[in-house]
Phi, psi and omega in degrees: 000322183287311184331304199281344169286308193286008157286288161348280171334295179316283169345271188339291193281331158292297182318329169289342192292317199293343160300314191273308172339289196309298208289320169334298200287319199259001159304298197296348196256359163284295184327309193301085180348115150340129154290149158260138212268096207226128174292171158267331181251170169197161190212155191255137213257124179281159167292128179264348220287151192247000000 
């Protein structure tokens, strides 16, 4: 029986670390100023008009 409360146990706490791992990570990418979505090229649009 203890083996398996200390399985249990085990379980438990990688699952909370991998959690808190997760909440961590979208912390930090949240946390990052936006890029700004500026092309690098740009091109100039002929007139279609008939």
């Amino acid at each position: 029986m203890p083996r398996l409360l200390a399985a249990a146990l085990t379980v438990l706490l990688a699952a909370a670390l991998a959690v808190g791992a997760a909440l961590g990570i979208v912390a930090l990418l949240d946390a990052r100023p936006a890029q700004p979505n500026t092309p690098l090229v740009t091109y100039e649009q002929a007139d279609q008009g008939s």
